[in-house]
PAKOLDO-947203 format. One record per residue: y, x, z of N, C-alpha, C, CB in turn; residue in three letters. Coordinates in Angstrom, 3 decimals. Each point is the difference from the previous one (the first is absolute). Glycine has a CB too. Layout:
R   n.north    n.east      n.up  ca.north   ca.east     ca.up   c.north    c.east      c.up  cb.north   cb.east     cb.up  rest
R         Y         X         Z         Y         X         Z         Y         X         Z         Y         X         Z   ALA
...
This chain:
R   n.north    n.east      n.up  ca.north   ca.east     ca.up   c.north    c.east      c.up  cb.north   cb.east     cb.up  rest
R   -85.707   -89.681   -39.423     0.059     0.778     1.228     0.381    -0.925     1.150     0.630     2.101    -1.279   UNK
R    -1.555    -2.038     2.210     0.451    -1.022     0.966     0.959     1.066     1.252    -2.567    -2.011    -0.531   UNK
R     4.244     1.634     0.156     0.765     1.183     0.682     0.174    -0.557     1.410     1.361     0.971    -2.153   UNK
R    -1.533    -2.191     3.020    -0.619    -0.350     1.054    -0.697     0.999     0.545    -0.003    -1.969    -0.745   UNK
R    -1.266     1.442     0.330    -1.140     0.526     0.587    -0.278     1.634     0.677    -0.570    -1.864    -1.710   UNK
R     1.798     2.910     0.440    -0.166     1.146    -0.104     2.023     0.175     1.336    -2.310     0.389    -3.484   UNK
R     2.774    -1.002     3.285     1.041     0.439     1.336    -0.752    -0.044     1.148     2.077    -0.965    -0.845   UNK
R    -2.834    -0.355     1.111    -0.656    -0.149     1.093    -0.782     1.217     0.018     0.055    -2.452     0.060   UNK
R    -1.347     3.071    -0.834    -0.692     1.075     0.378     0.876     1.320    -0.087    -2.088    -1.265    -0.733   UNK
R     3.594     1.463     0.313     0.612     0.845     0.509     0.527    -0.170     1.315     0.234     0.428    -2.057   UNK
R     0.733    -1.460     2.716    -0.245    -0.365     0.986    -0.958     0.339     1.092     0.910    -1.126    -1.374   UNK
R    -1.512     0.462     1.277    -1.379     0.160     0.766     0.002     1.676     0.134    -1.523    -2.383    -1.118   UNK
R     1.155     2.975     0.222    -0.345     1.706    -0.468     1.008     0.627     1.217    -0.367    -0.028    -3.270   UNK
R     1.665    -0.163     3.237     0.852     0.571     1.072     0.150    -0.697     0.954     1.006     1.018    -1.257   UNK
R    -1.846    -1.753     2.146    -0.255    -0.051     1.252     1.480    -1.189     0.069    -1.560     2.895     0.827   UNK
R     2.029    -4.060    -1.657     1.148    -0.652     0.223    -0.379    -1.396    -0.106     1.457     1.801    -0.788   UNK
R    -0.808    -2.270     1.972    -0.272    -1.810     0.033     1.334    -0.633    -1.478    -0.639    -0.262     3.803   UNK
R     0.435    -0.533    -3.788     0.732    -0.985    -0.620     1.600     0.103     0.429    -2.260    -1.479    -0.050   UNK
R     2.077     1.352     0.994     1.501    -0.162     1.153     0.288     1.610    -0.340    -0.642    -2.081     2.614   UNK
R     0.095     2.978    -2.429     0.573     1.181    -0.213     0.539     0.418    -1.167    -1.257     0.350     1.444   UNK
R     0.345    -0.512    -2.491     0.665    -0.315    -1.298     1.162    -0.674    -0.433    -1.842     0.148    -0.118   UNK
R     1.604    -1.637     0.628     1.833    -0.672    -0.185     1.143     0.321     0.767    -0.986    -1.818    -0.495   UNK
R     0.602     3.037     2.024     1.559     0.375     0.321    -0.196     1.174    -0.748     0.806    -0.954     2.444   UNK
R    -1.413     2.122    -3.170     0.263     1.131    -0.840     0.404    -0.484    -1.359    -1.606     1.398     1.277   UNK
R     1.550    -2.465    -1.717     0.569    -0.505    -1.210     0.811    -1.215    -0.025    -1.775     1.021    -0.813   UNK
R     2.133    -0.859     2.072     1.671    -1.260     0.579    -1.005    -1.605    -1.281     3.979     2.665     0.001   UNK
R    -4.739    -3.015     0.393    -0.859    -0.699    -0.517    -0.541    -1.085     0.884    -0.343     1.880    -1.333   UNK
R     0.125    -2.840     1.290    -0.977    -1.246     0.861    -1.601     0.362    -0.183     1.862    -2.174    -0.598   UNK
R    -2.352     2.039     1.943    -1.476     0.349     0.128    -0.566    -1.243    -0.961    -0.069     1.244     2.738   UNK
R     0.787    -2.852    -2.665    -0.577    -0.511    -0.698    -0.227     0.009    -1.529     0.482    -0.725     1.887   UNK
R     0.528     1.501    -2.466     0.096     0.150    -1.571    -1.064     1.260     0.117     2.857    -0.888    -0.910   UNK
R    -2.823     2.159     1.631    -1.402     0.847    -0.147    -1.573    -1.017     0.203     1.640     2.349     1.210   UNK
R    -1.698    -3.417    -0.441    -1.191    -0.219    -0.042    -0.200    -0.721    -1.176    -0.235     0.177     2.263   UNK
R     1.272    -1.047    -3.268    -0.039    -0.699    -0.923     0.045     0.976    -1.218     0.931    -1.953     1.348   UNK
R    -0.725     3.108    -1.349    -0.108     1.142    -0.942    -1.261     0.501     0.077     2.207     0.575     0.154   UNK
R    -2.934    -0.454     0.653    -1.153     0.687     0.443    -0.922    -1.401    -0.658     0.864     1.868     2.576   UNK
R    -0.619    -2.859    -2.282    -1.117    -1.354    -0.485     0.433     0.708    -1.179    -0.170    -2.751     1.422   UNK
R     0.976     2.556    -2.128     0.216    -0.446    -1.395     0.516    -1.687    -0.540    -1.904     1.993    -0.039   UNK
R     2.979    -2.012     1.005     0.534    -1.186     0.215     1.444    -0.306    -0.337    -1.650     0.084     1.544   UNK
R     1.919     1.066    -1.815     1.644    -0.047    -0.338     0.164     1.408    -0.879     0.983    -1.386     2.516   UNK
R    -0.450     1.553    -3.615     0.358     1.103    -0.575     1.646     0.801     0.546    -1.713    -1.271    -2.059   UNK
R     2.008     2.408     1.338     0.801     0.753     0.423     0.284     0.720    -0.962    -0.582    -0.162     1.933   UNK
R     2.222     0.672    -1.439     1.091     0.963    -1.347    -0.299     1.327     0.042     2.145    -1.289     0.181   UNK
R    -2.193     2.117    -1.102    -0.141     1.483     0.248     0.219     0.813     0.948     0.283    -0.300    -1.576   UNK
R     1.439    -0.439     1.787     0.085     0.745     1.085    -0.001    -0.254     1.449     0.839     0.741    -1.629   UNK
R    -1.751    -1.722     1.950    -0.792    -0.224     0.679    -1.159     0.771     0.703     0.938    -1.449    -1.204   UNK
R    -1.844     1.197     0.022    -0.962     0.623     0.053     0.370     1.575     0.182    -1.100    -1.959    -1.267   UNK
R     2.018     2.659     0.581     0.562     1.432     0.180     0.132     0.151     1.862     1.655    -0.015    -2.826   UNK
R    -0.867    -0.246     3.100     0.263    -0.495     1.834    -1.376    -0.096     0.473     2.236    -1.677    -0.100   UNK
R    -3.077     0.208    -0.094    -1.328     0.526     0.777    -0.818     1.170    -0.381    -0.140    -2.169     0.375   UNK
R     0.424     2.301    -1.327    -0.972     1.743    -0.381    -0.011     1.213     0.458     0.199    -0.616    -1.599   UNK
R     1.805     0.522     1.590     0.613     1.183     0.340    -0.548     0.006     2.221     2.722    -0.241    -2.849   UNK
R    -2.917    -0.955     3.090    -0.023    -0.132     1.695    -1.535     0.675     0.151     1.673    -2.629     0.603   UNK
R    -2.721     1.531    -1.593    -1.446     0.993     0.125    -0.206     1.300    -0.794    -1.057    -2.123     0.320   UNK
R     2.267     3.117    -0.386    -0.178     1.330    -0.299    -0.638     0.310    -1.583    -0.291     0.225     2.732   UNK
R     0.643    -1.090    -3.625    -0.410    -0.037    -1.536     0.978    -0.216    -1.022    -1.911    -0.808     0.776   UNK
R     1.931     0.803    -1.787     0.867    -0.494    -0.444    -0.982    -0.719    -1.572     2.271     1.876     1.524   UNK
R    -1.373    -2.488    -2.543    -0.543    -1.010    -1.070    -0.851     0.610    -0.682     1.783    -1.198    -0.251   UNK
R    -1.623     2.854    -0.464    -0.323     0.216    -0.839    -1.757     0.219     0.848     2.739     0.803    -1.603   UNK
R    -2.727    -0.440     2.785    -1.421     0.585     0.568    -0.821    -1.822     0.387     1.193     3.187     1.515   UNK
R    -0.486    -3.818    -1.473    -0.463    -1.252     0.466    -0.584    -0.456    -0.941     1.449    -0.422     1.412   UNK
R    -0.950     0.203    -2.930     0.093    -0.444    -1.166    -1.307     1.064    -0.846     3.007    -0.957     0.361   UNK
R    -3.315     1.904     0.513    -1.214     1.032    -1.028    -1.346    -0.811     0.289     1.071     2.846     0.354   UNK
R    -1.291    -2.691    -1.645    -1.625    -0.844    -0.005    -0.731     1.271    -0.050     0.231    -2.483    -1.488   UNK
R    -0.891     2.908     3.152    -0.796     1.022     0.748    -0.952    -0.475    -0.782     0.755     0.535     2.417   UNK
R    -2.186     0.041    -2.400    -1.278    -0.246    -0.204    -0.664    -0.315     1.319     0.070     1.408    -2.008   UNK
R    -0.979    -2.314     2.184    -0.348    -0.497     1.325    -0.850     1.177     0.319     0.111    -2.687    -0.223   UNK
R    -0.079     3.201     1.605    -0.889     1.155     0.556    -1.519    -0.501    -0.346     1.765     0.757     2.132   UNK
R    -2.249     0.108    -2.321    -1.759    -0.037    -0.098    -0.652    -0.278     1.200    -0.038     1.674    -1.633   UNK
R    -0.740    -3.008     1.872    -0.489     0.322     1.206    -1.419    -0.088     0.164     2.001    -0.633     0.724   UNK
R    -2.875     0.522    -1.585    -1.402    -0.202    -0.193    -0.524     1.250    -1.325     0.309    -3.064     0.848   UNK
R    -0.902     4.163    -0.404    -0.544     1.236    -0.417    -1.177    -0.452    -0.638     0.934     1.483     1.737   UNK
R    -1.616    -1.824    -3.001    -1.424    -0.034     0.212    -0.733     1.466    -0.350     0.147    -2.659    -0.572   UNK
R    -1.708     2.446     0.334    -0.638     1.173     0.109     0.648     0.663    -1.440    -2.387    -0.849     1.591   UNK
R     2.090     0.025    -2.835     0.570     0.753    -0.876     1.512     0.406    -0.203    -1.887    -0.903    -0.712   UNK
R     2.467     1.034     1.652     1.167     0.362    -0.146     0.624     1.493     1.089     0.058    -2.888    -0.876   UNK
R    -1.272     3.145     0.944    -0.358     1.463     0.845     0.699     1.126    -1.075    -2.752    -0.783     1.304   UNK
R     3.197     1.771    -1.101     0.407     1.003    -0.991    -0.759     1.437     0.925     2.770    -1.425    -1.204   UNK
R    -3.640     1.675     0.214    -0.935     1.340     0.308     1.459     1.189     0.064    -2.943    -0.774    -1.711   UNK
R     2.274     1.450     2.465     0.663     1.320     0.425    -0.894     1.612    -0.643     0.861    -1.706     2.542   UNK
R    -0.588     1.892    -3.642    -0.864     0.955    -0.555     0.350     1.422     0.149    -0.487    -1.687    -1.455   UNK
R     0.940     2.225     2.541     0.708     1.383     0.420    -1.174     0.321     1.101     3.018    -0.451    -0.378   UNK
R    -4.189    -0.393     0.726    -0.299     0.009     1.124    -1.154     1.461    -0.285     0.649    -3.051     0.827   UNK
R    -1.365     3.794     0.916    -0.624     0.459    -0.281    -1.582    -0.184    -0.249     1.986     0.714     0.714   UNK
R    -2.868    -0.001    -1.369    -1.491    -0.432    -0.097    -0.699    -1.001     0.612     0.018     1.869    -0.304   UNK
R    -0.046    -2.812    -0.002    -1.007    -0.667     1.044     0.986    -1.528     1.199    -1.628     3.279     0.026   UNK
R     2.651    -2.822    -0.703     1.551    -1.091     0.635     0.105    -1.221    -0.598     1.551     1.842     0.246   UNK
R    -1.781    -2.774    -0.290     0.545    -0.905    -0.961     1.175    -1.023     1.059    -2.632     0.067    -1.881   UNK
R     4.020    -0.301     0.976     0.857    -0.487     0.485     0.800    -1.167    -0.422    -0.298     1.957     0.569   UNK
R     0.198    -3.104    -0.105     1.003    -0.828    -0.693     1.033    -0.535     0.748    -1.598    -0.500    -1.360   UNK
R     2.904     0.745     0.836     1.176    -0.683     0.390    -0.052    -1.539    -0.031     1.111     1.992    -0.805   UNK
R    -1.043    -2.590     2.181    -0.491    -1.579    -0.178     1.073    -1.047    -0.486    -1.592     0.466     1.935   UNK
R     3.141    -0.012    -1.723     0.857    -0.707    -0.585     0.963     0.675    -0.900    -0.395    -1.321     1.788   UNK
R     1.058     1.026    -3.000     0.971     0.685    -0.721     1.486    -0.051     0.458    -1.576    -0.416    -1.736   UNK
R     2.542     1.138     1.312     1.288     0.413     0.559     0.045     0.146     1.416     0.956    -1.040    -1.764   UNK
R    -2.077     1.836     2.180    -0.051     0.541     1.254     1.358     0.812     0.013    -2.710     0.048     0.241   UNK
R     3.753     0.575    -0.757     1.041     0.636     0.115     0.842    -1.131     0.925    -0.288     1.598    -2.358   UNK
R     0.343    -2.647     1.886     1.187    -0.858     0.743    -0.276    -0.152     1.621     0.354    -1.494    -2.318   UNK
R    -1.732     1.306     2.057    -0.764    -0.531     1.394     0.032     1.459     1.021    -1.985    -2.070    -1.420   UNK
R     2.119     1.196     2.669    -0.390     1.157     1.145    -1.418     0.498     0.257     1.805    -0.997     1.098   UNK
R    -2.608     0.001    -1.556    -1.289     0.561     0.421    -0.826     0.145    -1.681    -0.044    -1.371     2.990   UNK
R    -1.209     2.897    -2.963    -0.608     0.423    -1.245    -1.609     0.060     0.161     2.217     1.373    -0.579   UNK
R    -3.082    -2.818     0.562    -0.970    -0.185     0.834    -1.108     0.268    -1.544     1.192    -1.929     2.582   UNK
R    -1.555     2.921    -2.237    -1.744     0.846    -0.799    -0.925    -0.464     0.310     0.371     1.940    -0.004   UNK
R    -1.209    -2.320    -0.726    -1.460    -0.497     0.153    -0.748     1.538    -0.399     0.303    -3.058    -0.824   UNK
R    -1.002     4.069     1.844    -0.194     0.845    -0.385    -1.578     0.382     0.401     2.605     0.292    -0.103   UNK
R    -4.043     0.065    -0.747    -1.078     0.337    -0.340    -0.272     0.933     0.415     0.073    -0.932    -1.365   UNK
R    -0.750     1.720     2.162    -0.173     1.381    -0.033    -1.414     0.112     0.071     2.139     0.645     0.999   UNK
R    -2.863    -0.052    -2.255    -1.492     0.613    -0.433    -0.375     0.245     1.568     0.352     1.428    -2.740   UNK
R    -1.963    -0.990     2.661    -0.401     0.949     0.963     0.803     1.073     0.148    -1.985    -0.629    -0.374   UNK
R     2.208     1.357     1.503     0.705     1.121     0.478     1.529     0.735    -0.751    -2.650     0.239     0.731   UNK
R     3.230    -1.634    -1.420     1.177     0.016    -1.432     1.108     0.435     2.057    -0.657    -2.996    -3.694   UNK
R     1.859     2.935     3.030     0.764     0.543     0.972     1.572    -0.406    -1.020    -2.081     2.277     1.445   UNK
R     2.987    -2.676    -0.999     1.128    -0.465    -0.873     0.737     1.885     0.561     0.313    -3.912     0.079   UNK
R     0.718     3.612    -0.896     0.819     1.491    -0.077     1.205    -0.050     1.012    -0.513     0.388    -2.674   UNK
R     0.204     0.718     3.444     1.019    -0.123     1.290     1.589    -0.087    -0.221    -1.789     1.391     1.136   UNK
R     2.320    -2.407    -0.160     1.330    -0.463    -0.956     0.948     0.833     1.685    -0.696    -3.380    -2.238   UNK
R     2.322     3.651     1.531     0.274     1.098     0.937     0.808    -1.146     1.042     0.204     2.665    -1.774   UNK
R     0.599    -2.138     1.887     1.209    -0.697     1.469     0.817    -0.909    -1.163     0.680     2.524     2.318   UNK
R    -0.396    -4.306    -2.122     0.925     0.026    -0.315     0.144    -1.373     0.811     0.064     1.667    -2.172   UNK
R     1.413    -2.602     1.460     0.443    -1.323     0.924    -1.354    -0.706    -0.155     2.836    -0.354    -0.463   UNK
R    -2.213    -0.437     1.371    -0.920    -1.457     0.376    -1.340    -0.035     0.944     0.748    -0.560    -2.360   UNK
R    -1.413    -0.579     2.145    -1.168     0.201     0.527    -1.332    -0.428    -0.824     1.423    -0.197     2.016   UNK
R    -2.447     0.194    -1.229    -0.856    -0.372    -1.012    -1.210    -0.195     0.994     1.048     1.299    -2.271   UNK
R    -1.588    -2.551     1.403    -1.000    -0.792     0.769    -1.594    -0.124    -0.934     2.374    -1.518     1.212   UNK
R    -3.316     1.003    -0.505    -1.685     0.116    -0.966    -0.848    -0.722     1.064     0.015     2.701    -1.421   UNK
R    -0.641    -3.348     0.398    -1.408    -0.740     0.692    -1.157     0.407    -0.598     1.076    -2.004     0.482   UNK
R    -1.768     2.046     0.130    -1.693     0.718    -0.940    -0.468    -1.968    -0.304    -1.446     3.395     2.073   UNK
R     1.456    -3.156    -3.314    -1.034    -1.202     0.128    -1.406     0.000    -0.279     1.775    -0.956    -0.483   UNK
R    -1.899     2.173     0.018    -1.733     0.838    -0.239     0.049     1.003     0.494    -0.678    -0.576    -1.932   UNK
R    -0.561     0.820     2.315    -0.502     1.608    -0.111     0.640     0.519     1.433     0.104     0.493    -3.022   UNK
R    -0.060     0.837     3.377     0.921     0.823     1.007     0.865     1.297    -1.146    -2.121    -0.407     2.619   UNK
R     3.535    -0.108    -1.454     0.682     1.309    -0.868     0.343     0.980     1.117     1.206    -1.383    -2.085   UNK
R    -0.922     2.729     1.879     0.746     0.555     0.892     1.381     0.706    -0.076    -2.096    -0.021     0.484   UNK
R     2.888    -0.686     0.309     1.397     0.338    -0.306     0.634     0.865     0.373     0.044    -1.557    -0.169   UNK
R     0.610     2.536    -0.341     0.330     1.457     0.581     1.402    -0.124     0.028    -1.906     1.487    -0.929   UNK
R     2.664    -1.326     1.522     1.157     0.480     1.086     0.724     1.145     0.365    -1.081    -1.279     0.625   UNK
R     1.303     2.386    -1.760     0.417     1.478     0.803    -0.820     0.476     0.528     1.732    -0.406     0.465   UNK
R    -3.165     0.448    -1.401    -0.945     0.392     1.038    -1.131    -0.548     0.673     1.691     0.753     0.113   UNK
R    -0.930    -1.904     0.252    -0.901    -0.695     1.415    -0.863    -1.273    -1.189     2.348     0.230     2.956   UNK
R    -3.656    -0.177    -2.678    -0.860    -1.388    -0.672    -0.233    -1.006     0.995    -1.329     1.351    -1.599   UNK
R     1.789    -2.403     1.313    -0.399    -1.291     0.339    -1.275    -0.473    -0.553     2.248    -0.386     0.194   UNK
R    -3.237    -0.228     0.503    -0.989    -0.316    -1.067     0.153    -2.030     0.094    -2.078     2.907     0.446   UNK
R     2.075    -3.365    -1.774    -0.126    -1.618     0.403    -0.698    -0.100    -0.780     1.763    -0.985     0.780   UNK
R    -2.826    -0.499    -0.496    -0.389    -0.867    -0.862     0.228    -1.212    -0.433    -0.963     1.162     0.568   UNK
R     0.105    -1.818    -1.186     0.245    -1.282    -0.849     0.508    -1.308     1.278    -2.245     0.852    -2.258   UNK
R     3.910    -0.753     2.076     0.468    -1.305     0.627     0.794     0.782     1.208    -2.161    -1.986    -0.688   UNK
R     2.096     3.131     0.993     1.753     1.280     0.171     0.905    -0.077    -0.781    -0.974     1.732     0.547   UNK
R     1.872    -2.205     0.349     1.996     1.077    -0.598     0.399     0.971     0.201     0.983    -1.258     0.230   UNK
R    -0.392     1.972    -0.386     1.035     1.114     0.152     0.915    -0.854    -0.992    -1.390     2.627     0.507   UNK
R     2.613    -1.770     0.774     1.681    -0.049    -0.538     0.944     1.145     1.049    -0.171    -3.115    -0.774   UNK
R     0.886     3.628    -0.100     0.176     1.209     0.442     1.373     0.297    -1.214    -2.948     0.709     1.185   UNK
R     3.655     0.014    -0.292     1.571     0.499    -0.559    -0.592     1.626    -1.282     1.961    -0.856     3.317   UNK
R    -1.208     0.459    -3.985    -0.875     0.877    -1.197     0.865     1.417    -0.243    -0.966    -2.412    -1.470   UNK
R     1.493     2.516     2.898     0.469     1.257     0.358    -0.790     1.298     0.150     1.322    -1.492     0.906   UNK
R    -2.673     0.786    -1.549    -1.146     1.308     0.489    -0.839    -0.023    -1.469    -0.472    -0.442     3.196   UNK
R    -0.212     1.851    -3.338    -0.644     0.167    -1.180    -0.918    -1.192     0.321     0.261     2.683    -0.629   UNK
R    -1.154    -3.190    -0.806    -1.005    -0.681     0.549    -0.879    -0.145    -1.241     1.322    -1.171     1.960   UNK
R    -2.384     0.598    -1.819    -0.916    -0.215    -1.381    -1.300    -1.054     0.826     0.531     2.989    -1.656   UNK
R    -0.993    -3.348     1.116    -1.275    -0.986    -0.185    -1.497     0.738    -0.393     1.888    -1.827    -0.908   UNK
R    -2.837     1.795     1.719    -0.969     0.450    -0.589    -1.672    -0.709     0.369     1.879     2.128    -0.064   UNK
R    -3.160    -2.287    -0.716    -0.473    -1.061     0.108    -1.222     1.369     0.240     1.379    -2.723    -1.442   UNK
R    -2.017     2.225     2.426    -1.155     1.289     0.605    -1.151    -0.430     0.014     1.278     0.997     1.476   UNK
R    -1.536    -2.511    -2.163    -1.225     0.123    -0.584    -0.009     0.361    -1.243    -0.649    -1.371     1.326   UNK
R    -1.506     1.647    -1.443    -0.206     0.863    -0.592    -0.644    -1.061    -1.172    -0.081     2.205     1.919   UNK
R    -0.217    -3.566    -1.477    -0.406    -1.446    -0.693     0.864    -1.042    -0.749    -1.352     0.258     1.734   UNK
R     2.507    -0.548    -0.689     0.871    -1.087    -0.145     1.330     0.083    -0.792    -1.046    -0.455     2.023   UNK
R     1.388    -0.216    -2.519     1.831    -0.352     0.040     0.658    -0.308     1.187    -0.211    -0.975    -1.999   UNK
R     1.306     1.477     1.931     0.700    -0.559     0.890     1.187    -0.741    -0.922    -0.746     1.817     2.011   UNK
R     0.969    -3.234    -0.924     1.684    -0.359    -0.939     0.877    -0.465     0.819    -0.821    -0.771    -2.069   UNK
R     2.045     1.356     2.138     1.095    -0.117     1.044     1.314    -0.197    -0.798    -1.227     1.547     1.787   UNK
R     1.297    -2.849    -1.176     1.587    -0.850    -0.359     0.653     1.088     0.673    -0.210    -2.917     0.089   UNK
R     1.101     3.488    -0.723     1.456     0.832     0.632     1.251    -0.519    -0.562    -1.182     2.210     0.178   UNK
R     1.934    -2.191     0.632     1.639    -0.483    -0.143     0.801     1.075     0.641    -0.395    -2.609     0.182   UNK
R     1.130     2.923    -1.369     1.200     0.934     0.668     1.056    -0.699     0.127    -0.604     1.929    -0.879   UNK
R     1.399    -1.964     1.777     1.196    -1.205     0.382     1.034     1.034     0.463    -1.469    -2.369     0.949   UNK
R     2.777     2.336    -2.048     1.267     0.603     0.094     0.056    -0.304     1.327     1.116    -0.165    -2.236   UNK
């Protein structure tokens, strides 16, 4: 574990110079920059003091996290099979729970229509990248086509619907807590 490298990107993380760090841990800026190389080691309770200053402590420092996911490929899509007739849906990244944003790769047949979703948090955003969809609102239809956004507070009923009578339509949507 390079424990350098990882004070510094805590450091860093809370917005703290070097100098700020060695007067919150009655410490020399030069022993933090020689800690941060990996140039000089240090006593527990040491390290306890700078931890306790960047708001952590050993045992959370010391957890071997799993590195976040940051490259989705195609096969790693998870189909959404609740959908209605003619819907096809895939969730483009997994443990969308942790994440703020829940971005659908979503299909809609000729004249298919997704199922009207009611009032709730957040917002939610869509690009047509095929076809025309028309987006309904409480009512009100928007009509877009291929290479339109909508984004809009999802304080309002709404649903997706594709009004040709030929084509697919397919619209990236992201719902973002």
């Amino acid at each position: 574990m390079n424990i350098g490298g990882k004070i510094k990107r805590l450091r860093l993380s809370r917005g703290l110079t070097q100098e700020e760090l060695a007067m919150r841990t009655d410490l020399s800026r030069s022993f933090i920059s020689q800690l941060e190389s990996n140039k000089t080691s240090l006593a527990v309770d040491t390290l306890e003091k700078i931890l306790r200053a960047l708001g952590t402590d050993l045992k959370a420092f010391f957890s071997e996290e799993e590195e976040a996911k940051i490259v989705f490929k195609k096969e790693d899509r998870i189909p959404v099979y609740d959908e209605p007739e003619g819907i096809t849906s895939y969730l483009l990244m997994s443990d969308v729970e942790t994440k703020k944003v829940d971005p659908t790769l979503v299909t809609l047949a000729p004249g298919a229509q997704t199922e009207e979703e009611g009032y709730h948090e957040g917002d939610e955003f869509g690009y047509v990248l095929q076809g025309r969809v028309d987006l309904w609102l409480d009512g009100v239809r928007y009509r877009l086509a291929q290479g339109d956004c909508f984004y809009y507070r999802a304080d309002k009923k709404h649903f997706l619907k594709n009004p040709s009578k030929k084509k697919d339509a397919v619209v990236l949507w992201i719902e973002i807590d």
